[in-house]
FIKEMAR-697608 format. One record per residue (C-alpha): x, y, z. Coordinates in steps of 0.05 Angstrom, whole numbers, padded with zeros to 5 digits, always signed. Layout:
N
XYZ ...
END
This chain:
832
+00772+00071-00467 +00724+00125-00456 +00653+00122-00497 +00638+00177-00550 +00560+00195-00569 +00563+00203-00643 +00511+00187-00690 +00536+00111-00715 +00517+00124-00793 +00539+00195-00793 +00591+00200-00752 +00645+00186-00802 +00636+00228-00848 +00667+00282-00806 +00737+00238-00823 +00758+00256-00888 +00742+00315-00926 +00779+00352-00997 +00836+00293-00980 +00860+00330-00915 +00859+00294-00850 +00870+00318-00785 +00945+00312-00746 +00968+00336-00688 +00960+00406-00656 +00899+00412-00705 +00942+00423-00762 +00918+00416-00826 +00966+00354-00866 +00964+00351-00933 +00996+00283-00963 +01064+00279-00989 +01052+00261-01063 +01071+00185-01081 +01083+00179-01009 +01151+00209-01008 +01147+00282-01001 +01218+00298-00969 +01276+00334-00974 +01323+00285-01037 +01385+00309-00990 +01353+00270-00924 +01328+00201-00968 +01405+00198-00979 +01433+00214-00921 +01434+00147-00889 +01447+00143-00811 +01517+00102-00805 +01518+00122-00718 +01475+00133-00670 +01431+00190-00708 +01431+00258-00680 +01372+00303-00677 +01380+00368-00731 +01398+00408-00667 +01435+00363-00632 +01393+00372-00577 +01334+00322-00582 +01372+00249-00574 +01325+00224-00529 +01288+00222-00565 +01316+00159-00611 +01357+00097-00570 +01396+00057-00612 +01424-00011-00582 +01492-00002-00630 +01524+00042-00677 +01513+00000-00741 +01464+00011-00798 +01422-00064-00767 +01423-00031-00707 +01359-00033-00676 +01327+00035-00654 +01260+00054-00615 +01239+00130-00621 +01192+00141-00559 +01126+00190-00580 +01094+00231-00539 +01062+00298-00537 +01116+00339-00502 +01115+00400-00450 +01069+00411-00393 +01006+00378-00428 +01046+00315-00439 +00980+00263-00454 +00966+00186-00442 +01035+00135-00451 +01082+00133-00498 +01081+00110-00573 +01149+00068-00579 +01166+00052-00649 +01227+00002-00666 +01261-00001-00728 +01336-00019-00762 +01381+00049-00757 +01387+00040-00828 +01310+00061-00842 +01318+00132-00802 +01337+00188-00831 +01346+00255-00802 +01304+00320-00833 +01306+00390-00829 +01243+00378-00780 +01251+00312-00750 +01257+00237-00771 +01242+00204-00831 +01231+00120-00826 +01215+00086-00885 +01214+00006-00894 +01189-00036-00831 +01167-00003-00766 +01151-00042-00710 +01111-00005-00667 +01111-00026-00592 +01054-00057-00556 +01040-00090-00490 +01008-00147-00513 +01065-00154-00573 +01088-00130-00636 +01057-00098-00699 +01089-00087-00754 +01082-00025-00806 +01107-00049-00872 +01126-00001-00932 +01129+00055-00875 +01146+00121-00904 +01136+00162-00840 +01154+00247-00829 +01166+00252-00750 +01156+00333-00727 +01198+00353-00678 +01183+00424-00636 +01221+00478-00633 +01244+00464-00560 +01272+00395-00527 +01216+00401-00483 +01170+00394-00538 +01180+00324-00569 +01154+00298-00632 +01097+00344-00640 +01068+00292-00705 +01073+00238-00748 +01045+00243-00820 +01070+00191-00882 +01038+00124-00902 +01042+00048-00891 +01007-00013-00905 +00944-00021-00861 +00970-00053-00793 +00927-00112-00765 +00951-00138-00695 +00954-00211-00695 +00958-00212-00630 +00917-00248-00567 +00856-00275-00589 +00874-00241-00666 +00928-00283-00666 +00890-00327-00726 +00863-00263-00761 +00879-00267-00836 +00882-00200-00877 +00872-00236-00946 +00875-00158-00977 +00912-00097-00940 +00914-00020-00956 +00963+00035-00965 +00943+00090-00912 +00962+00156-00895 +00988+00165-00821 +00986+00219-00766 +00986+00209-00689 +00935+00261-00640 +00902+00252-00570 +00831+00224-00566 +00802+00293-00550 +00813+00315-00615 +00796+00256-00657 +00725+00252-00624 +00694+00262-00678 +00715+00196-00706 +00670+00162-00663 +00714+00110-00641 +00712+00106-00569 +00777+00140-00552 +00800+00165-00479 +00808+00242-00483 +00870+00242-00453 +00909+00186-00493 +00949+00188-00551 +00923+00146-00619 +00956+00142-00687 +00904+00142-00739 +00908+00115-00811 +00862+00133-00862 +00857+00097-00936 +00806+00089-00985 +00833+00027-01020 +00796-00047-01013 +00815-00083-00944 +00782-00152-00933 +00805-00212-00887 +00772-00253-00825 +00788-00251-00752 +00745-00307-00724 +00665-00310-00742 +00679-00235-00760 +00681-00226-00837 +00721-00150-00855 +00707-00120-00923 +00722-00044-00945 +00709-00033-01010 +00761+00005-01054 +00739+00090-01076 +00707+00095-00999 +00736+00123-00945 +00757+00090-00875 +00794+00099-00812 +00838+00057-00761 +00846+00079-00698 +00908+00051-00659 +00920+00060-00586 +00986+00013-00581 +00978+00010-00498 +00926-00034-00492 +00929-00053-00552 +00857-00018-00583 +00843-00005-00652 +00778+00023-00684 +00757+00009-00755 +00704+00056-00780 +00685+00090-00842 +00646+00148-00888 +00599+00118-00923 +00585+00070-00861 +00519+00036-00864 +00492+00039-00945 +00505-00009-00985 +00569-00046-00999 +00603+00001-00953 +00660-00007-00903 +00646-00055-00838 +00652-00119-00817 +00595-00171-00813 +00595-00214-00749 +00562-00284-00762 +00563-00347-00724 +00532-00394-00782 +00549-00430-00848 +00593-00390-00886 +00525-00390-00940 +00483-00362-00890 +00533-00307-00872 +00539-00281-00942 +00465-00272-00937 +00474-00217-00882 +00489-00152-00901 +00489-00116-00846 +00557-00075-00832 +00584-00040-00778 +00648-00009-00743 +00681-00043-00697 +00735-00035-00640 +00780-00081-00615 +00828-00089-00540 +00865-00144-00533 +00856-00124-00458 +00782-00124-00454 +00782-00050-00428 +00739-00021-00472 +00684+00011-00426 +00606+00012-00425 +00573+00076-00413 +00504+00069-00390 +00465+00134-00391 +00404+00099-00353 +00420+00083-00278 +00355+00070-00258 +00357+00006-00304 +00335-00059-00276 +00405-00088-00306 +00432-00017-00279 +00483-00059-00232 +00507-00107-00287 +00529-00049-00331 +00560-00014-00273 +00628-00049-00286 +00619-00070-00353 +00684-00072-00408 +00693-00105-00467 +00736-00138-00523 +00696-00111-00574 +00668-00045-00596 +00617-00052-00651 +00581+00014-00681 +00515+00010-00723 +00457-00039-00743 +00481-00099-00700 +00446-00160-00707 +00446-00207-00646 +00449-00280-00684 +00394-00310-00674 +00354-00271-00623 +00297-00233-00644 +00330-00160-00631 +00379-00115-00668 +00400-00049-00644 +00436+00005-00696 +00477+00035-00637 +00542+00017-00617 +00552-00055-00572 +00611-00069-00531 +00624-00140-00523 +00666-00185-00476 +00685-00246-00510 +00709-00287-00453 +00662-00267-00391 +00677-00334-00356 +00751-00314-00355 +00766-00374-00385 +00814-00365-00446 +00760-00396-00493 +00731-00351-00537 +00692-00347-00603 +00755-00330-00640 +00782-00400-00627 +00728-00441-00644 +00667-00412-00662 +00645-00465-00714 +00643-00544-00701 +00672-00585-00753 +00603-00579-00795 +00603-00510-00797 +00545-00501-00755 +00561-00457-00680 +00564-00492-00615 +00557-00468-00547 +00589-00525-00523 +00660-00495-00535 +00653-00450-00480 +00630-00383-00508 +00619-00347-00454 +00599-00266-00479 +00572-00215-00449 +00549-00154-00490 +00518-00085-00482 +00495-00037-00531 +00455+00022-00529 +00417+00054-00587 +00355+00050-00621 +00325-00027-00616 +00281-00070-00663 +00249-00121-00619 +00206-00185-00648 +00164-00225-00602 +00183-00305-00630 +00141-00331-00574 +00080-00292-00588 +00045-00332-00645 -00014-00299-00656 +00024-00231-00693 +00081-00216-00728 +00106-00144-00710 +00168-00110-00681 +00184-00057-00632 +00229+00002-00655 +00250+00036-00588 +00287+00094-00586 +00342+00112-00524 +00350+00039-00519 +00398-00002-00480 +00409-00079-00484 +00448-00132-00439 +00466-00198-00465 +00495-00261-00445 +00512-00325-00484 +00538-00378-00439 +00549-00459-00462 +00476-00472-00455 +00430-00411-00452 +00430-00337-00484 +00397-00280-00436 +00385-00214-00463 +00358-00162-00414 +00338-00093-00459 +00312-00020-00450 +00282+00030-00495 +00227+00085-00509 +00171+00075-00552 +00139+00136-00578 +00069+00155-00586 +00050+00133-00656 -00020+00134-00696 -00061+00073-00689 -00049+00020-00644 +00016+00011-00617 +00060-00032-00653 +00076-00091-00603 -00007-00100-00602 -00042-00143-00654 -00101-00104-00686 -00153-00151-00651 -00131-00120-00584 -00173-00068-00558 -00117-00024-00537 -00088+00034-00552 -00020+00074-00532 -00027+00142-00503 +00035+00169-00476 +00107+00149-00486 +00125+00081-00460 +00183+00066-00424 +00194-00018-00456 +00237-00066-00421 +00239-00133-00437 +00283-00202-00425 +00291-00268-00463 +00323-00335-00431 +00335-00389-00483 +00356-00450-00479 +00409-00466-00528 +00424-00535-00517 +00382-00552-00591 +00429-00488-00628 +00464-00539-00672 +00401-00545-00731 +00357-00478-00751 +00300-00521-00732 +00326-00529-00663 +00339-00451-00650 +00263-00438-00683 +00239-00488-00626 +00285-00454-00583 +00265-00390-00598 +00182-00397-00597 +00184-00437-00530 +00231-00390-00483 +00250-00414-00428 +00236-00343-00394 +00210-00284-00450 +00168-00224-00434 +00169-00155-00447 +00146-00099-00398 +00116-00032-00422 +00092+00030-00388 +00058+00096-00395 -00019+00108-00410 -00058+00070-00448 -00141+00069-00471 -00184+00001-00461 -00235-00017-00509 -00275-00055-00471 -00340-00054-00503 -00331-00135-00531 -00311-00157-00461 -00365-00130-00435 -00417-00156-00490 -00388-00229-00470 -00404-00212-00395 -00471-00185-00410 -00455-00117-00380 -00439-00043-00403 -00365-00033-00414 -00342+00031-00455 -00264+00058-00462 -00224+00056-00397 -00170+00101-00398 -00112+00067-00359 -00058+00112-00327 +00006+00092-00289 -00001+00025-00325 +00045-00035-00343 +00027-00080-00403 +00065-00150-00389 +00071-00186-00457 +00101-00256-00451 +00081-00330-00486 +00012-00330-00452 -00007-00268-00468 -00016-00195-00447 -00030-00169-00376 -00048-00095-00360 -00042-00065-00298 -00052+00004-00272 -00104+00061-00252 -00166+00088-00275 -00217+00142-00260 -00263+00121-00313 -00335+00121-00302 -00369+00049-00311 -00438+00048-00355 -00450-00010-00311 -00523-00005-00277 -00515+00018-00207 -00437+00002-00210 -00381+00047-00191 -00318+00065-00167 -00319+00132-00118 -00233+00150-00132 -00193+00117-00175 -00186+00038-00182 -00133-00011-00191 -00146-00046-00259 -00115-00118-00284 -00129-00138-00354 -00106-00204-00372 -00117-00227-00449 -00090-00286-00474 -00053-00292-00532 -00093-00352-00560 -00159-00334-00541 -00187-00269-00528 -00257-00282-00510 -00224-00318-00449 -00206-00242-00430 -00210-00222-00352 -00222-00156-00327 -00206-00145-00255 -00221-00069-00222 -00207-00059-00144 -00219+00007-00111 -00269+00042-00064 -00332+00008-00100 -00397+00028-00093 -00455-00011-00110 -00531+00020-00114 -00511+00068-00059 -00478+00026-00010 -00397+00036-00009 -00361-00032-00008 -00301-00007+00014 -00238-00034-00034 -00284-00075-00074 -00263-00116-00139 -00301-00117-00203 -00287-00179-00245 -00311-00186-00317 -00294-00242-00359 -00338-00282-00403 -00375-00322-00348 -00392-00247-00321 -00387-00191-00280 -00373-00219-00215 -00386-00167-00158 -00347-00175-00088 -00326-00123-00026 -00349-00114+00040 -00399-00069+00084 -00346-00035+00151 -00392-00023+00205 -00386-00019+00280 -00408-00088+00289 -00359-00116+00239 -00343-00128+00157 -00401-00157+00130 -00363-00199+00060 -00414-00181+00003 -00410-00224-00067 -00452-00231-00130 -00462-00214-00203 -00480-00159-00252 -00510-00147-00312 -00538-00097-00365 -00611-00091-00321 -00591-00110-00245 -00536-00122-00184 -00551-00177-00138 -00508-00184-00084 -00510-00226-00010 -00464-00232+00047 -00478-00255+00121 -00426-00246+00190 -00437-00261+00259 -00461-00187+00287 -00452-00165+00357 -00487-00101+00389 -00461-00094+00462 -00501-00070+00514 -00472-00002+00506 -00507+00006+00440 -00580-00009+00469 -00563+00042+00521 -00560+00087+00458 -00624+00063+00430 -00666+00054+00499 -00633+00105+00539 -00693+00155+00529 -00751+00102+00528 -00715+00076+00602 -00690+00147+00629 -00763+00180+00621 -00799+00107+00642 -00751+00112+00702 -00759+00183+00725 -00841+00179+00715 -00827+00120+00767 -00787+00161+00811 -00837+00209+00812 -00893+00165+00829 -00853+00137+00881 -00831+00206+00919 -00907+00228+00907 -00931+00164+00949 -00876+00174+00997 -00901+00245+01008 -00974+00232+01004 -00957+00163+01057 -00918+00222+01104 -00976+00273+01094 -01025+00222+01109 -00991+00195+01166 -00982+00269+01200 -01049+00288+01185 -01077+00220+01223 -01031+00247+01278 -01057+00307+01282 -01134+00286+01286 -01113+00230+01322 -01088+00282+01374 -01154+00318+01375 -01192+00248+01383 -01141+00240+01451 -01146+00308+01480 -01224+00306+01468 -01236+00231+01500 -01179+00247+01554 -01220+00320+01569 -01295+00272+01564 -01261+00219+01609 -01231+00256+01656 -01296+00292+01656 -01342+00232+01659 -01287+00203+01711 -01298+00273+01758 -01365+00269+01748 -01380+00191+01767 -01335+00215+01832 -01370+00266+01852 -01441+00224+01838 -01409+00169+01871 -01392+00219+01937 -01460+00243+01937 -01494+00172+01929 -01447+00149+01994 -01467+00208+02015 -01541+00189+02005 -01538+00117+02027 -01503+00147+02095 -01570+00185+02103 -01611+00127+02078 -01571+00080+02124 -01584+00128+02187 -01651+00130+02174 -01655+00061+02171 -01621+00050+02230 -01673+00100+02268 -01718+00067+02232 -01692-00007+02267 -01687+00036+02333 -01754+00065+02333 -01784-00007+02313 -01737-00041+02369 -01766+00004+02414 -01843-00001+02397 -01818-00076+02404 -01791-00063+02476 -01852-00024+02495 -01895-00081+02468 -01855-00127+02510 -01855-00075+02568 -01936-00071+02564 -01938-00152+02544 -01898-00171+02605 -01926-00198+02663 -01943-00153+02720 -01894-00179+02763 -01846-00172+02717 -01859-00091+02697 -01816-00071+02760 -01749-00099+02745 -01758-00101+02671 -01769-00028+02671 -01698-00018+02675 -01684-00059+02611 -01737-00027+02580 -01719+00039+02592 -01633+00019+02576 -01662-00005+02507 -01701+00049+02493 -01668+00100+02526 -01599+00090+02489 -01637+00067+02416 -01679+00138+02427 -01608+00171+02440 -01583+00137+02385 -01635+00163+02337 -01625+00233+02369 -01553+00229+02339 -01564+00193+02280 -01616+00258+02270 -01558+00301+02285 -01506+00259+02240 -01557+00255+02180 -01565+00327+02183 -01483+00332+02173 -01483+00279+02124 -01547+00325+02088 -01501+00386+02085 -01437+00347+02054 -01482+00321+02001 -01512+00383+01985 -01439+00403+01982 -01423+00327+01940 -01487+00345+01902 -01460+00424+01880 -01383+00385+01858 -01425+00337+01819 -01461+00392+01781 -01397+00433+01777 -01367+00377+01741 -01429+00357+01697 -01434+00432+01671 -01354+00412+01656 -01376+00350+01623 -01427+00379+01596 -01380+00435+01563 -01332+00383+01522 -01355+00377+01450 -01359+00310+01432 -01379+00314+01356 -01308+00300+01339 -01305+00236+01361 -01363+00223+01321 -01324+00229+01260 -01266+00169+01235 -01193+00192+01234 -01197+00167+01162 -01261+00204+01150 -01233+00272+01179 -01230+00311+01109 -01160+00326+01139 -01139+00248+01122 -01186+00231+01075 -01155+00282+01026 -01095+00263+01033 -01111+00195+01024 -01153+00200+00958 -01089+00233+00928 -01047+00183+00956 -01095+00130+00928 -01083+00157+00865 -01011+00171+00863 -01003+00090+00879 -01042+00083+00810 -00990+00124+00773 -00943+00087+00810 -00973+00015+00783 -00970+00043+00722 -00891+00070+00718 -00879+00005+00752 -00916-00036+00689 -00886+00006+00642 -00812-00004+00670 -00825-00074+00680 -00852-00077+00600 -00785-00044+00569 -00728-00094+00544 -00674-00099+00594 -00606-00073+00575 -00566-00130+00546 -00518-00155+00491 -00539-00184+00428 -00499-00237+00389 -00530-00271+00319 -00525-00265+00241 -00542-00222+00199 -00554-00231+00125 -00563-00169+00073 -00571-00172-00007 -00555-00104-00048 -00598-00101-00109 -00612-00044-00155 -00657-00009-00096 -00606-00011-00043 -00588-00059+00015 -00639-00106+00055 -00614-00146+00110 -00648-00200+00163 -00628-00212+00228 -00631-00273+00278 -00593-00288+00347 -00598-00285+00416 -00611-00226+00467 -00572-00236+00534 -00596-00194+00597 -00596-00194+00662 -00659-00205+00708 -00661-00202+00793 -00580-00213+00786 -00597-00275+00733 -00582-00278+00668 -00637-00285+00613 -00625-00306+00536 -00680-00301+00495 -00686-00322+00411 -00697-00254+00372 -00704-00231+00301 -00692-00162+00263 -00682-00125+00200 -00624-00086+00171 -00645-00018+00154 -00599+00034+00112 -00604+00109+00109 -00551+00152+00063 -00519+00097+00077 -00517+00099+00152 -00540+00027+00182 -00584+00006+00233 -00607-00063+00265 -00679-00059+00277 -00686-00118+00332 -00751-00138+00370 -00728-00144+00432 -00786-00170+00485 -00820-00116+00520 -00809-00067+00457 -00809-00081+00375 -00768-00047+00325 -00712-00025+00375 -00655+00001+00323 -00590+00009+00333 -00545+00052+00294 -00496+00004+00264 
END
């Protein structure tokens, strides 16, 4: 069967109106009067054969299984022609009960009409069959009266109709009975009877009543077999419905709620969920039912109702045990343990109670709501769906003492899993009820946060938080809030940058044991935190996030409160060499190049200095090479002209010997004896004569000699005036004392200073290393202070050095920097 919106306590009231009721083709059907308007001539024209149509054309129409009056007949109904609707309406009766008209068929007495699922009878049937004008067209209506039909059928089987009613008849397709309300397919055929006298009876747990002067309507559709019970004064008081109740028959008079109700003996009446995006979406997908039930439905014991319309399957376990067998033990009292297995859906507006919640009595009405329960042998689950509207005040699922408020629409879900085990005393399904095995209920939308009284248990400033996107989670611990907020905190120093993640949990038995958790891009007295968390409950407002810098996440904890923030966190920090290079780049890179410089102005002073020795050096050569070689001629010469002399002085010496040696010979001559004189004259005169001649040419040699050294002597002057020409006061002076060195070598002098220097000043600076230690800051309300300790690594003549070092944390618009003294230099910093 296909679903049909209508308003469940107004819907009706579109049945009946000025006693007319609506037939087929639209057509306006006025009652026959005593229930037997017809021709007198047809009543007595009794059908002794098979009957025959007024035209003789329509036969077909009617099948008779013998000629005789107790023949047995079936008339097959359907809409006829082209637009031929849904299956066939067979009704069965004895030959003797038709009657031909001037328009049709007349049956009076007992009709069976046909079903899949069996037989129901029509008793005191007085019944006006149309026929068309054409064989094509078939019976084109039924109209008359008959007592109420109730199919005791399937699980109806032990239905008992303690009071029936006389109703008027007439047969049309679902589309144009829709306004009834009843569920009907479009494009099936239904007969509908309408009375307005008393009905009552019991089918089941399921009590009927329909009180006499109002009016109702059953709606047949013999294929399945479905019927439909509604009526027009549906849902005030004493009106027509049926009361489902599973208790003592005392406690079911107490109800009284009423409803319409459907029945299919097939189970195919369908669920039409207008929500697919449902959590339960998937278990209504496929949903059909035994059971059709239209307007305030109460759900037993479970804390919902929903005026809507339910469809219900009585036997979801496919077992063949239903309620309808056995719904009450032998006390009176239900039991699961019979193997009621339902499943039911309903959509409508909802009342929801909250058993499990202790601390307030209230109720939900939700509009637009849907509902999915099951009742197995020992547990009922019951998944639901609705829309609460913004109201004044609080919203009504929140006790007054809770500081929130609804602003927007919420979209409420909810589910409840109890354990029915304990069903079989009230006190049992109270228990049952408070202590849920599974119960909470979901709602979202916007709402506002009073947190002013959390905040004065925390000793901090809370105001009104207004919470967007959120979800309030109500179960038997209490309520939990979840969802965004761009809020600004009153808190001292305390705030979020964007908006923040915000969990609220309050328990249901003792809200000053509240918690308040916030989580978003924190910032606290200037310093970001990243995605820091903000709890508040009544030990505090407990502060945690954490510092992202280059050297890693520094983990920051502590507190707040109405006058200061005090938080601390410490990590293992690591600055690579890299980073110093930053730092000490320009402290090394001038150090360096004012090294360099001294360096090349040594060099060039050493090369300048060395060139310029050269150079005077040279003169010094040439000059003592020129003096030497001078001194050297000269000493030759003198030397020539002393041989020279001491030739002369020799010669004269030896004349000198010659003219003594011969005084000596002429002494001997004149000392010899006389005798003697005569043959010693000869001697004498060979010794004197050749020592005279010998004189004579050392005369002659001496004056040769005299003439070469007054030659000598003129070479020896020519070579003094030489020597005498060379000036010699260079070689008085030092190289190093030549202003042409000694310049040079006062600047180099000094450039060798400057080069000490840029030599101590290089050798002062820290040495580019890594640096590895712990660093540990506290944020209070005037920012972020931070000690460091650890070791600096370096390397020294291809060795490496590790030395203990300390430093601060310094922060700047929040831009970080480790301030390290590192040796050779204090208060390097390093952009963290």
């Amino acid at each position: 069967m296909k679903s049909i919106k209508q308003n469940s306590r107004t819907k009706h009231a579109a049945l009946i109106a000025s006693g007319s009721i609506l037939f087929g083709s639209a057509a306006l059907y006025t009652p026959l009067p005593a229930y037997a308007a017809v021709d007198s001539a047809l009543v007595d024209t009794a059908v002794a054969t098979s009957p025959v149509s007024p035209n003789g054309s329509l036969a077909s129409l009617l099948n008779c299984n013998a000629s005789a009056q107790d023949a047995t007949c079936s008339l097959i109904i359907r809409f006829g022609g082209a637009n031929q609707i849904g299956p066939v309406i067979e009704l069965t009766t004895l030959a003797a009960n038709i009657t031909t008209t001037a328009t049709g068929y007349q049956l009076t007495s007992d009709v069976i009409i046909k079903t899949p699922q069996g037989d129901i009878p029509l008793s005191n049937a007085n019944l006006q069959l149309t026929i068309g004008s054409s064989p094509s067209a078939g019976i084109t209506g039924i109209q008359g009266t008959a007592d109420l039909p109730f199919p005791k059928l399937g699980f109806l089987k032990d239905a008992n109709i303690s009071q029936n009613a006389t109703a008027f008849i007439g047969m049309d397709n679902g589309k144009n009975l829709a306004n009834l309300g009843a569920h009907l397919n479009p494009d099936r055929n239904y007969m509908v009877f309408h009375f307005d006298q008393g009905m009552s009876g019991t089918v089941g747990p399921m009590k009927i009543t329909a009180p006499g002067g109002q009016s109702a309507t059953f709606v047949l559709d013999p294929s399945d077999p479905y019927f439909y019970i509604g009526g027009s004064g549906f849902g005030s008081e004493s009106s027509f419905g049926v009361e489902f109740c599973d208790k003592t028959p005392e406690e079911c008079a107490q109800t009284g709620e009423t409803y319409g109700f459907g029945l299919s003996l097939a189970g195919q009446i369908p669920f039409e969920n207008d929500n697919p995006t449902l959590s339960f979406a998937n278990e209504l997908a496929n949903m059909k039912g035994h059971l059709v039930m239209d307007g305030t439905i109460p759900l037993g014991d479970l804390p919902l109702s929903i005026t809507g319309s339910a469809v219900v399957n009585i036997d979801a376990d496919n077992d063949g045990v239903t309620f309808f067998d056995s719904p009450l033990d032998t006390g009176g009292i239900p039991t699961n343990a019979l193997g009621i297995d339902t499943k039911l859906a309903a959509k409508g507006s909802l009342d929801v109670g909250i058993p499990f919640l202790k601390v307030f009595e209230t109720g939900i009405q939700l509009a637009e709501g849907t509902v999915l329960m099951t009742n197995s042998k020992f547990e009922k689950s019951v998944y639901f769906n609705g829309v609460q509207a913004v109201g004044t005040g609080a919203l009504p699922i929140i006790p007054d003492y809770l500081p929130l408020t609804q602003k927007s629409v919420l979209d409420v879900s909810g589910h409840f899993l109890i354990d029915t085990t304990n069903f079989g005393t009230p006190e049992g399904r109270q228990r049952a009820l408070e202590s849920m095995k599974e119960g909470y209920l979901i709602a979202n939308g916007n709402f506002d946060f009073d947190a002013r009284n959390l905040g004065a248990l925390a000793n901090v400033d809370l105001g009104s938080l207004a919470v967007a996107s959120a979800q309030l989670i109500l179960d038997q611990h209490g309520f939990a809030l979840s969802g965004q907020t761009s809020t600004n905190l009153p808190i001292l120093n305390v705030g979020f940058t964007s908006k923040a993640n915000i969990n609220l949990d309050i328990p249901a038995d003792n809200i000053n044991a509240s918690k308040l958790n916030m989580k978003g891009n924190l910032n606290v007295a200037g310093i970001s935190l990243g995605n820091g968390i903000l709890d508040v409950s009544s030990k505090g407002a407990a502060i945690s996030g954490e510092i992202n810098a280059v050297i890693g996440k520094i983990n920051m904890s502590g507190t707040a409160n109405r006058s200061a923030v005090s938080l601390t966190g410490s990590t293992a920090i690591n600055i690579p060499l890299s980073k110093f290079a930053e730092a000490l780049g320009p402290q090394l890179t001038k150090a360096n190049n004012d090294l360099q410089k001294a360096l090349n102005d040594v060099s060039t002073l050493n090369t300048v200095v060395t060139e310029q020795r050269r150079i005077v050096k040279s003169e010094h050569d040439q000059v003592s090479a020129k003096l030497q070689s001078a001194q050297q001629d000269v000493q030759t010469a003198q030397t020539k002209v002393n041989l020279l002399q001491n030739q002369i002085n020799s010669f004269y010496g030896t004349i000198a010997q010659y003219r003594a040696d011969i005084n000596w010979w002429n002494n001997w001559y004149k000392n010899l004896p006389w005798y003697k004189k005569s043959y010693s004259w000869a001697k004498l005169a060979y010794e004197t004569g050749w020592r005279g001649t010998a004189i004579g040419g050392l005369y002659i040699s001496i004056t040769g000699i005299e003439a070469s050294k007054a030659t000598a002597n003129q070479v020896l002057s020519a070579y003094k005036q030489t020597l005498a020409g060379i000036n010699t006061s260079i070689l008085a002076i030092p190289v190093d004392l030549d202003p042409r060195v000694s310049g040079p070598l006062g600047a180099l002098e000094i450039a060798k200073g400057t080069l000490r220097s840029a030599q101590a000043v290089v050798s002062a600076l820290p040495k580019l290393g890594d640096f590895s230690g712990v660093t540990v800051l506290t944020i209070d309300n005037n920012g972020l202070k931070g000690n460091i300790a650890g070791s600096y690594t370096f390397a020294v003549n291809n060795s490496r050095a590790t030395v203990g070092v300390t430093g601060k944390i310094s922060v700047t618009a929040n831009n970080f920097k480790a301030c390290l003294d590192l040796p050779g230099a204090s208060g390097v910093c390093v952009a963290l």
